[in-house]
C-alpha positions as CSV (number, residue, x, y, z in Angstrom):
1,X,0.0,0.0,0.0
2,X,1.1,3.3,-0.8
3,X,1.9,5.8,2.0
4,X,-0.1,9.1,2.2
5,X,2.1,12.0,2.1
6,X,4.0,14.4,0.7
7,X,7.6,15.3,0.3
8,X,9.8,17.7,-1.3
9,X,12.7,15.9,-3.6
10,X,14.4,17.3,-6.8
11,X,13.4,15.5,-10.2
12,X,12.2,15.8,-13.7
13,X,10.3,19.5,-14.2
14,X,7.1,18.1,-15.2
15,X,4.2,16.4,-14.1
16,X,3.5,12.6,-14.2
17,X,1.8,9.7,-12.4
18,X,4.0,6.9,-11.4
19,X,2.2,4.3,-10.1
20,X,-1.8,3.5,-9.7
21,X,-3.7,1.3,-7.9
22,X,-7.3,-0.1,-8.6
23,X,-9.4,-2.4,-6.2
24,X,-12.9,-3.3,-7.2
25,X,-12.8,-0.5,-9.7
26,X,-15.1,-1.8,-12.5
27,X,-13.1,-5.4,-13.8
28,X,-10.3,-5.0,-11.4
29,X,-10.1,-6.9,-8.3
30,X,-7.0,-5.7,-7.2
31,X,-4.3,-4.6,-9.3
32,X,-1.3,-2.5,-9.1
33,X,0.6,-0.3,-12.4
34,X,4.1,1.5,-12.6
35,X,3.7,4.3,-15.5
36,X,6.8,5.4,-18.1
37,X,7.2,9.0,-16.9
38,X,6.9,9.9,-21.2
39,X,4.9,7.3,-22.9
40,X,2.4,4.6,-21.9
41,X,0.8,2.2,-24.6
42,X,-2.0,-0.1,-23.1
43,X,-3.3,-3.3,-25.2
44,X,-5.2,-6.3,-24.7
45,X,-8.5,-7.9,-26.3
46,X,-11.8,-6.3,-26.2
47,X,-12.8,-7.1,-22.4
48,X,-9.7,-6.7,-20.6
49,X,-10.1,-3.1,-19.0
50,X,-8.3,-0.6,-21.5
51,X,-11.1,1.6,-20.6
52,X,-11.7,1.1,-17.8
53,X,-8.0,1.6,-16.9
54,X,-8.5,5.5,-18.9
55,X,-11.4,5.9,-17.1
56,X,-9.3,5.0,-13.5
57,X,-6.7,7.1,-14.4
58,X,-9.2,10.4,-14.6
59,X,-10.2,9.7,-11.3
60,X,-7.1,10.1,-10.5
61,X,-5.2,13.0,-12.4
62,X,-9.0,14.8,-11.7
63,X,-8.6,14.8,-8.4
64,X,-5.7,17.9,-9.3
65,X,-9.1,20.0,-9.9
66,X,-10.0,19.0,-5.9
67,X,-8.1,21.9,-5.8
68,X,-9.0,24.6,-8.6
69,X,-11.9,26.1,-7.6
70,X,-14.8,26.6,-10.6
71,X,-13.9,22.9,-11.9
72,X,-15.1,19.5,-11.2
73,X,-13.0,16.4,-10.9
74,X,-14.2,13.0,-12.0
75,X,-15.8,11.3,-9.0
76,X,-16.3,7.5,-8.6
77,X,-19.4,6.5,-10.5
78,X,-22.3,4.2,-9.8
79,X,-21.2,2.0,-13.3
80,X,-17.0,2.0,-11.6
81,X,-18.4,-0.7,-8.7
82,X,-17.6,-4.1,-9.4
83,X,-20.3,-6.2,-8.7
84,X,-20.3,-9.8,-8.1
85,X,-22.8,-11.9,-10.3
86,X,-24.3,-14.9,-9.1
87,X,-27.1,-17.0,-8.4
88,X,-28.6,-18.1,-4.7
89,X,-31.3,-20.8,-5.2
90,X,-32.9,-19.7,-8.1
91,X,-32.5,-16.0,-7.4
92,X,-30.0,-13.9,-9.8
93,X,-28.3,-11.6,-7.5
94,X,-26.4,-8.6,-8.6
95,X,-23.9,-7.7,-5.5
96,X,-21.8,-4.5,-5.6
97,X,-18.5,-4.9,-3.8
98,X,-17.1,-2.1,-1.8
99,X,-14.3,-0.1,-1.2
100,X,-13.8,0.8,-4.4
101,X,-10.5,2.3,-4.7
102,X,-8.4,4.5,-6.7
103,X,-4.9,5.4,-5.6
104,X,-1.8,6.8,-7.0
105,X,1.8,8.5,-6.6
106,X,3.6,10.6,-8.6
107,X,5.6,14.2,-8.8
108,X,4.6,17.4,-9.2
109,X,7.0,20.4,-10.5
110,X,7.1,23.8,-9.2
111,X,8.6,25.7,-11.9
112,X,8.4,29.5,-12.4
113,X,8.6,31.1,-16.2
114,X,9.6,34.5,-16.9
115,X,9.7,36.3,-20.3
116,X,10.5,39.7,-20.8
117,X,11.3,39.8,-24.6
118,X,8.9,37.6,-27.1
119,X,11.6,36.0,-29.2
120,X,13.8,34.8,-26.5
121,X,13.1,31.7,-24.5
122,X,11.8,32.0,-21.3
123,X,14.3,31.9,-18.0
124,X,13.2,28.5,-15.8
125,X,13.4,28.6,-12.4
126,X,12.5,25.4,-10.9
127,X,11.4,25.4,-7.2
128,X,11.0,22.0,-6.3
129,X,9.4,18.8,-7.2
130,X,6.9,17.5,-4.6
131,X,6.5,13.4,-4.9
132,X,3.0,13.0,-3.9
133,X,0.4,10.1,-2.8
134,X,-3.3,10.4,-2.6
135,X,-6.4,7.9,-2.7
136,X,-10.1,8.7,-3.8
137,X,-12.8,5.6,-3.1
138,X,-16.2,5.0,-2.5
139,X,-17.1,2.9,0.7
140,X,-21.0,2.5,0.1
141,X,-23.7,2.1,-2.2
142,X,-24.9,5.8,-1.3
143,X,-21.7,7.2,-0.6
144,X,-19.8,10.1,-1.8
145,X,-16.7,9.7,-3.5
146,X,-13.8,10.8,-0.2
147,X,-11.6,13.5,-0.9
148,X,-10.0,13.4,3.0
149,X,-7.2,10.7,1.7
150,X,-6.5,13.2,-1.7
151,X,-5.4,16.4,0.6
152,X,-1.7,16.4,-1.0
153,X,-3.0,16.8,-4.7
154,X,-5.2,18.8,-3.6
155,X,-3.2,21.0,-1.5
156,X,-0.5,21.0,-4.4
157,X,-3.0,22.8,-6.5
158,X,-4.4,25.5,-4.5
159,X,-1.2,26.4,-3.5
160,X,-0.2,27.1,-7.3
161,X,-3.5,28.0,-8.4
162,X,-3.3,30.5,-5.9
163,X,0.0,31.7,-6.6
164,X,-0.9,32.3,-10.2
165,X,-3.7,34.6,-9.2
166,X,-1.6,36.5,-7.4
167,X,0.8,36.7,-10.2
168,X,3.4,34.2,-9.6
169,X,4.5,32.5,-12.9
170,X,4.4,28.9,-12.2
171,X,3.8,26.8,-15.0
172,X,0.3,24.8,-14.6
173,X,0.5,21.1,-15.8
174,X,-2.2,20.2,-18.5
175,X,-4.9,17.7,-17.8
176,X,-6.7,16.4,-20.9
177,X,-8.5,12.8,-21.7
178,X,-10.1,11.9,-25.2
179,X,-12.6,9.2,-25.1
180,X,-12.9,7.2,-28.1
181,X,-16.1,9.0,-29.3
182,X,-14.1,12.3,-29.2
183,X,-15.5,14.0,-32.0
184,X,-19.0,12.2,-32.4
185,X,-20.6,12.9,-29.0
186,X,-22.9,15.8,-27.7
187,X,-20.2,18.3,-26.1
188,X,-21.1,19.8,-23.0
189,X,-18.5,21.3,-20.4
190,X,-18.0,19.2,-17.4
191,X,-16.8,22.6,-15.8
192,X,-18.6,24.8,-13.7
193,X,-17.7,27.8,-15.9
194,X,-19.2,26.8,-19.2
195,X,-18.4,27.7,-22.9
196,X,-21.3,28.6,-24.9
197,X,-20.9,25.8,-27.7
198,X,-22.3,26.1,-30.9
199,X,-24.1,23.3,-32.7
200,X,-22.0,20.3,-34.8
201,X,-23.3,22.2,-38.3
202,X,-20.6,23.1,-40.3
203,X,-19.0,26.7,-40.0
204,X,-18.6,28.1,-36.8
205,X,-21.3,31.2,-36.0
206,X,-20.3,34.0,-33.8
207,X,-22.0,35.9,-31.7
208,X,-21.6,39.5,-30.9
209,X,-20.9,38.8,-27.3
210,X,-17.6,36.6,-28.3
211,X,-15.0,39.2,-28.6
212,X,-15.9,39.8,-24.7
213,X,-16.2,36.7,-23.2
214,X,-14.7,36.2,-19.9
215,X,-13.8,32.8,-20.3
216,X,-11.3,33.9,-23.3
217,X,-9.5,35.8,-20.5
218,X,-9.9,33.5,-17.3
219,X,-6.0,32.7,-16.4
220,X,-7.5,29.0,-16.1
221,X,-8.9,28.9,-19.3
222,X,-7.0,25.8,-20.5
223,X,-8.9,23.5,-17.7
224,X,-12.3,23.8,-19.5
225,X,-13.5,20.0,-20.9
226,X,-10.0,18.6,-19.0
227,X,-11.8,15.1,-17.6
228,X,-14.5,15.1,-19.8
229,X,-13.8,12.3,-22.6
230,X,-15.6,14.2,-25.4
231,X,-13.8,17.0,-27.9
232,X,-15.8,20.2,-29.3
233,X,-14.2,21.2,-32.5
234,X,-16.5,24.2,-32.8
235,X,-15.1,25.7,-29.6
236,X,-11.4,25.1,-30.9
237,X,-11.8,27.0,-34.2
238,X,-14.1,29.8,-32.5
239,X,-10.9,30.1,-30.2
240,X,-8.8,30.5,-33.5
241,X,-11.2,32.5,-34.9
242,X,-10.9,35.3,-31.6
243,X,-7.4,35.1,-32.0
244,X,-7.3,35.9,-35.8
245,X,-9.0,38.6,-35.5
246,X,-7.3,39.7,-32.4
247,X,-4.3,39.7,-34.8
248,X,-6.1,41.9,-37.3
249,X,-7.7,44.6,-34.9
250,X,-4.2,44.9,-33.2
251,X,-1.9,44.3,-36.3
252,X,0.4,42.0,-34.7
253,X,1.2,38.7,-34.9
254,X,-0.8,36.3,-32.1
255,X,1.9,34.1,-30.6
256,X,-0.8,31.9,-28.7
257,X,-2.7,31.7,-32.6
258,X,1.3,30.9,-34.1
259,X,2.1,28.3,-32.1
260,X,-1.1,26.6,-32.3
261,X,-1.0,26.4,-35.9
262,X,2.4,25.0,-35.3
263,X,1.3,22.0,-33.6
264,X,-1.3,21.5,-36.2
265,X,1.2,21.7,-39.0
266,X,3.7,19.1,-36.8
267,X,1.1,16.6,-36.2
268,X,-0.7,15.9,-40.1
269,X,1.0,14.0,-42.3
270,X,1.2,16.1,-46.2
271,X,-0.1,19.2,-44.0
272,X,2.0,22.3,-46.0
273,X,0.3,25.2,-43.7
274,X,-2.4,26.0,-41.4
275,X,-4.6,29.1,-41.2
276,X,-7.7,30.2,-39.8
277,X,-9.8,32.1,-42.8
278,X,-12.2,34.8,-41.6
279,X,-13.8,35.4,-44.6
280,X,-15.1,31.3,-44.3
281,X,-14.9,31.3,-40.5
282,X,-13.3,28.1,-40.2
283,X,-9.9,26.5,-40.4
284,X,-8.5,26.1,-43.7
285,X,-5.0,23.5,-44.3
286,X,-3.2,24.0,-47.1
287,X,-2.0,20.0,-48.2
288,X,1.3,19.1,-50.1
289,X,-0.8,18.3,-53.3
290,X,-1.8,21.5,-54.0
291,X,-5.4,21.5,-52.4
292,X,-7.2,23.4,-49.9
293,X,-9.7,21.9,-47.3
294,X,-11.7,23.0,-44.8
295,X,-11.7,21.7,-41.4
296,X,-15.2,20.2,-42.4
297,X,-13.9,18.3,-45.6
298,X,-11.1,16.6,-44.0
299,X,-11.6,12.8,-43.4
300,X,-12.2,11.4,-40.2
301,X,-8.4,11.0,-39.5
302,X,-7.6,14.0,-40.0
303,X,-10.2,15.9,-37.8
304,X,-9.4,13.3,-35.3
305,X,-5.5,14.3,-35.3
306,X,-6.2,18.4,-36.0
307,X,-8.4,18.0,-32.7
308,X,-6.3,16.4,-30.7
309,X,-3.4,18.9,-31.7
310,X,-5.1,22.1,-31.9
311,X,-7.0,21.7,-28.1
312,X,-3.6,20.6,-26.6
313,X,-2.0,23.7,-27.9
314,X,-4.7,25.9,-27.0
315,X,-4.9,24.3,-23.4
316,X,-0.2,25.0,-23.4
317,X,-1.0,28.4,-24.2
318,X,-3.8,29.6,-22.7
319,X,-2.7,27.9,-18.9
320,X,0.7,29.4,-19.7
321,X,1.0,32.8,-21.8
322,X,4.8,33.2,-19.8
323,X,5.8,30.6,-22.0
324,X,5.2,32.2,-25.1
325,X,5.7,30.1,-28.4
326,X,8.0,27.7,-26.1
327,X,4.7,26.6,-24.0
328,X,3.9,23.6,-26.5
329,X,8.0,22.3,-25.4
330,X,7.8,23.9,-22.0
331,X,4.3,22.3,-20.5
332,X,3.9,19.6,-18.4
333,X,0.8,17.6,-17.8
334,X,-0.8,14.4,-18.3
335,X,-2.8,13.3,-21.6
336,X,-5.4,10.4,-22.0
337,X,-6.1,9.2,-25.5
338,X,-8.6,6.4,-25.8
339,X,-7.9,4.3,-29.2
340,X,-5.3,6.4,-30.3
341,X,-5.4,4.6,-33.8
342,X,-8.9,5.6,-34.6
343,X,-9.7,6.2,-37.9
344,X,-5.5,6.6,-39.2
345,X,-3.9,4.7,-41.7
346,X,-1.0,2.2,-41.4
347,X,1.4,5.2,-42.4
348,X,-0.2,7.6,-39.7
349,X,-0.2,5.0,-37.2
350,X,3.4,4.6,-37.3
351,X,4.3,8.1,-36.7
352,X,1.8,9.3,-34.5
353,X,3.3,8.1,-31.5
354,X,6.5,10.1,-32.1
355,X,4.4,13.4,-33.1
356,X,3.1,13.7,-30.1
357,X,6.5,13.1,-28.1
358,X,8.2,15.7,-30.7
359,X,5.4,18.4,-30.4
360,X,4.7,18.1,-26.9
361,X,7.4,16.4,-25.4
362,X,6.6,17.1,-21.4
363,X,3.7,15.6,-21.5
364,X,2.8,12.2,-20.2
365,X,0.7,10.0,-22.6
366,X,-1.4,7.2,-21.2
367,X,-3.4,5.9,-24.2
368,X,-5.3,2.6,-25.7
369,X,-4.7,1.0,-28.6
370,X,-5.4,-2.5,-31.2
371,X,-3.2,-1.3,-33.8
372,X,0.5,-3.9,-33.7
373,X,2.0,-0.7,-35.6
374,X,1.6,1.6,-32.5
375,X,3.1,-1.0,-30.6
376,X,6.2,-1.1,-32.9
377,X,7.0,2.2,-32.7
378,X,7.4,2.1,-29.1
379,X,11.3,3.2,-27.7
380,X,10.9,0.2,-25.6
381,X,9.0,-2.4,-23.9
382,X,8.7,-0.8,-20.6
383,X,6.2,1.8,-22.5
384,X,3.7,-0.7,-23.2
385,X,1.3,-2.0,-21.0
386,X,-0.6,-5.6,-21.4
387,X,-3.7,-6.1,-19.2
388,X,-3.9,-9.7,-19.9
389,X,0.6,-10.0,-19.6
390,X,3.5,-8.3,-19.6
391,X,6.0,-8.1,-22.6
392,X,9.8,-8.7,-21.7
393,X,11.1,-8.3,-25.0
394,X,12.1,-5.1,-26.7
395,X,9.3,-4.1,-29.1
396,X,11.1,-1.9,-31.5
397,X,12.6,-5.1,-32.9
398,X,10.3,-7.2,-33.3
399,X,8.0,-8.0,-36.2
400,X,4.7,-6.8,-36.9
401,X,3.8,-10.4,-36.5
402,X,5.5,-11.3,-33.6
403,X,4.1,-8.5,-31.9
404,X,0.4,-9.7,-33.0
405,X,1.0,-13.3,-32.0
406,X,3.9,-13.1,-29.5
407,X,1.6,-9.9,-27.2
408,X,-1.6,-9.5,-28.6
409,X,-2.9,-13.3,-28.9
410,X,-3.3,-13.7,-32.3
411,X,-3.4,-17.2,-33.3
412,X,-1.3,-18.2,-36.7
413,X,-5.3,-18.4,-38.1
414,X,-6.1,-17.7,-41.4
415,X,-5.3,-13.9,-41.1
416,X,-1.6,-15.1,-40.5
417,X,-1.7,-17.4,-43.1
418,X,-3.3,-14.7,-45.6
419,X,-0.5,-12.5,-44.4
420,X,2.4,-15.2,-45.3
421,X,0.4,-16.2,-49.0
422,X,0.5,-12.4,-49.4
423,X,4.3,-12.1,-48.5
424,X,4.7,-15.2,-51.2
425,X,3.1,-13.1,-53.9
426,X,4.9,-9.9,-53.6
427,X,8.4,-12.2,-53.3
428,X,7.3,-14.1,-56.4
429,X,6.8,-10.8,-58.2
430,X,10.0,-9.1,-57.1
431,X,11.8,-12.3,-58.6
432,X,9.6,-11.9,-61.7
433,X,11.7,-8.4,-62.2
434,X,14.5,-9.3,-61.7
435,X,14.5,-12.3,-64.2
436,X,12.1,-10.5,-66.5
437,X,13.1,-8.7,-70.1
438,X,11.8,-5.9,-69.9
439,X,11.9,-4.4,-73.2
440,X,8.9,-1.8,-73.6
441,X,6.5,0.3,-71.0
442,X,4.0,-2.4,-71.9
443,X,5.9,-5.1,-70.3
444,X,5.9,-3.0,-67.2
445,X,2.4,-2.6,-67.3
446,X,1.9,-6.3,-68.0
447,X,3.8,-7.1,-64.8
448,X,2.3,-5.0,-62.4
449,X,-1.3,-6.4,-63.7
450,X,-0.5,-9.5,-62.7
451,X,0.8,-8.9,-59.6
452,X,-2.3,-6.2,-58.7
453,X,-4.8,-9.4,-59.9
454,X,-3.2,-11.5,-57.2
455,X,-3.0,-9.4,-54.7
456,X,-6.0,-7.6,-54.9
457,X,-8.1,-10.7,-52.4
458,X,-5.6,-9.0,-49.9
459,X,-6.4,-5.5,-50.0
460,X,-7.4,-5.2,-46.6
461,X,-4.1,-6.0,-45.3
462,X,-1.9,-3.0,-44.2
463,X,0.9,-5.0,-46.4
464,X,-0.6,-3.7,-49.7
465,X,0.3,-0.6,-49.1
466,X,3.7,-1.4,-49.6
467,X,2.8,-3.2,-53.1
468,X,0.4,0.1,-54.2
469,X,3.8,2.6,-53.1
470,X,5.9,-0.1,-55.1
471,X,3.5,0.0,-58.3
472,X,4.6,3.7,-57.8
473,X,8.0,3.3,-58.2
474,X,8.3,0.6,-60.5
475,X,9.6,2.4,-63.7
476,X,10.6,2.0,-67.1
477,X,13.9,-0.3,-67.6
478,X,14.2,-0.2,-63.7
C-alpha cells in the first residue's frame, strides 16, 4: 500500500503519475501499475479493462481540480463498482463490492517562467518537485466519493493556483482525456464555468458577445472539458477564430494563434500550412498536393489528429502565456487518449506516436490501442502495458507479427496465413523483375497487372500498401 504524504525531492520538471492502484474499480479486483514517466501504450483484447484503466486514471489526475476552484473532478461513479454476479437458489443476484479504490503517486513540479522579450526563450526557475500520494474511493452504495485521503493533490493545486492569481508565474500542468467517441458525442463542459458551444453544423457562427467573453481571458482557461472524454471542434476553431482577428484589430502577430498552428502543421501528415480564414470562419490547411480543405472536408483521420493537436495547444498556451511560443515544449501535464489509432492509416499510425512526443514532449501520454503498428513504434517495452501479460522483450525489434501473435494473442489463423500467401506473392513478383526482359513500357504494365490481380483478395491487409507505393515506383527499364 502506498503511504499518504507528501515530500519535497528534486526531479524531472514536469508532471506525471508513477504508479496506480485499482481495487474493485469496474473489472479490477485488485491490481497494481508502474507508468513510463513519457509514454504509456495499453493493449489487450476487447474485455480486458483498456477503458476502464483510462477511465481510472481520470479519477485520478482529476482529483488535481479537488483543488482549482470553478472545476469539477471526476468522481467514482455508480457504473465504476464491481459487482459480483451470481445465483442463490434460483435467485440472480447482482452484489456490488465495496471499497472501491483509486490510488496513485507521482511528482509534481514547481517551476516559475519569466519572459520579458517575445523572441527569446523564457528563464526556468525550478522550485521544487513534490513526490505526492493520494487515494479517492467510494465505501458504500450511497456514498460520496472521499476527498480526506486526496489532501496532497489537492493541496498542491491550491497552492499554485493561488500563486498564479496572485501573479506568480508557475507553469500549470495540462490535464486532458479523449474518449474514443471524441469528436462524435454531444459536447457539454463538465466545468462549472461553461463555454457557450455552438451546434456540430458546419462553420462556426459567432456571436456578438464573443470578442468579450470572460472565459477567453480566465488565467484557467485551459482547464475547461480537461476530464470530460468528449472533444468540441466548434469551440477550438471559435478560439482560432478570436485570436485571428485579435491579430487583425491589433496588427500584430498572435503568438498563442502561431504556435497553435504549429502544432497542427507538426502533427498531419502532407499538412503544407495551417490558417484560420475569416472570410469562411473556419480552419482552412493547405495540403502538399496543392489543395485546400476545410476543417469540415477533411476525413475522419484527419479531424481526429487536427483535434487532438489544436486543443492541446490551446490548453499550453492559454494555462501558460509566460511561455510564449516555447509553451507547447515547455508544459507539463498528463494526456489520456482512448484508441489512439482511430480512424488513421498504417502510415499515420506509425508516426503518431513520435508526433506527439516531438510536439509536446513534457507531456505524459497514457493511451489505448489494437493497432500492432503503435506497438512497434514504441522506444521500448517498458512503454507498453498488457492487461492480460507483460511483454519482456524489446518491441522496436520485433516483427509486426510477432508482436500480433507473441503480445496481442493472435493465433497463426487464417489472417496469419493470408498474411504469409500475401508475403509469397509480392516475393514471387519481385523475382519476376529481376529475371524479367523488360523491353517496352507495356511489359511493365503487363507485370504489375498481374501482380495487382493477385494481390487484390488481400487488399485489406496494411501490407498492400507497400505493393500500391511499389507499383509507384516501378519504372521503365528499372
Amino acid at each position: 500500500m502506498i503511504a499518504l504524504q507528501t515530500h519535497v525531492s528534486i526531479g524531472a520538471t514536469r508532471m506525471r503519475l508513477t504508479t496506480l492502484q485499482l481495487k474493485n474499480f469496474r473489472g479490477y479486483e485488485d491490481r497494481e501499475f508502474h507508468l513510463h514517466p513519457e509514454f504509456n501504450l495499453v493493449v489487450g483484447e476487447n474485455g480486458t479493462g483498456k477503458t476502464s484503466f483510462l477511465e481510472a486514471v481520470t479519477v485520478a489526475i482529476g482529483s488535481w481540480f479537488l483543488g482549482i476552484r470553478g472545476y469539477d473532478s471526476r468522481n467514482i461513479r455508480p457504473r465504476d463498482i464491481r459487482v459480483d454476479r451470481g445465483m442463490i437458489n434460483t435467485q440472480y443476484r447482482v452484489t456490488p463490492i465495496f471499497p472501491v479504490v483509486v490510488r496513485a503517486s507521482g511528482e509534481i513540479s514547481y517551476e516559475k517562467a519569466t519572459n520579458t522579450n517575445k523572441s527569446n526563450k523564457p528563464k526556468l526557475e525550478l522550485h521544487h518537485v513534490k513526490s505526492i500520494a493520494w487515494e479517492r474511493s467510494l465505501e458504500g452504495t450511497n456514498g460520496r466519493t472521499t476527498q480526506i485521503r486526496a489532501k496532497s493533490i489537492k493541496q498542491a493545486a491550491e497552492s499554485m493556483a493561488e500563486a498564479v492569481s496572485d501573479g506568480t508565474p508557475y507553469i500549470l500542468p495540462l490535464i486532458r482525456y479523449f474518449g474514443a467517441g471524441r469528436l462524435w458525442e454531444s459536447v457539454r463542459d463538465s466545468g462549472k464555468k461553461t463555454i457557450s458551444n455552438t451546434k456540430a453544423r458546419g462553420l462556426t457562427d459567432y456571436n456578438d458577445d464573443v470578442d468579450n467573453d470572460p472565459d477567453l481571458t480566465d488565467p484557467f482557461y485551459g482547464y475547461h472539458m480537461s476530464v470530460d472524454k468528449r472533444c468540441n471542434p466548434d469551440d477550438l476553431i471559435r478560439w482560432m477564430g478570436f485570436e485571428r482577428r485579435a491579430e487583425i484589430d491589433d496588427e500584430e502577430e498572435s503568438i498563442p494563434l502561431r504556435a497553435v498552428y504549429k502544432a497542427i502543421d507538426g502533427m498531419l501528415p502532407n499538412a503544407k500550412s495551417v490558417r484560420y480564414s475569416v472570410r469562411l470562419r473556419t480552419l482552412i490547411i493547405h495540403l502538399e498536393d496543392g489543395r485546400r480543405l476545410s476543417f469540415e472536408e477533411l476525413s475522419d483521420g484527419y479531424r481526429n489528429v487536427l483535434a487532438i493537436a489544436a486543443d492541446l495547444a490551446i490548453k499550453s498556451v492559454m494555462l501558460n502565456p509566460q511561455l510564449g511560443k516555447f509553451a507547447l515544449i515547455q508544459t507539463p501535464g498528463v494526456v489520456l487518449i482512448d484508441e489512439l489509432d482511430l480512424h488513421l492509416h498504417p502510415i499515420w499510425q506509425r508516426q503518431i506516436i513520435e508526433s506527439l512526443r516531438t510536439t509536446f514532449p513534457k507531456l505524459q501520454f497514457i493511451c489505448t490501442t489494437h493497432s500492432p503498428f503503435l506497438i512497434q513504434s514504441l522506444r521500448t517495452g517498458e512503454e507498453l502495458i498488457v492487461l492480460d501479460g507483460q511483454p519482456t522483450a524489446d518491441v522496436a525489434n520485433m516483427s509486426l507479427e510477432d508482436i500480433a501473435q507473441g503480445l496481442m494473442g493472435v493465433e497463426n489463423s487464417s489472417v496469419s496465413r493470408r498474411y504469409d500467401d500475401m508475403k509469397n506473392v509480392a516475393t514471387e513478383y519481385l523475382k519476376s523483375l529481376d529475371s524479367a526482359k523488360i523491353n517496352s513500357e507495356a511489359d511493365v504494365k503487363r507485370l504489375k497487372s498481374e501482380l495487382e490481380k493477385s494481390i487484390r483478395p488481400y487488399a485489406d491487409n496494411p501490407a498492400f500498401q507497400a505493393f500500391l507505393e511499389l507499383k509507384q515506383a516501378v519504372k521503365l527499364g528499372e
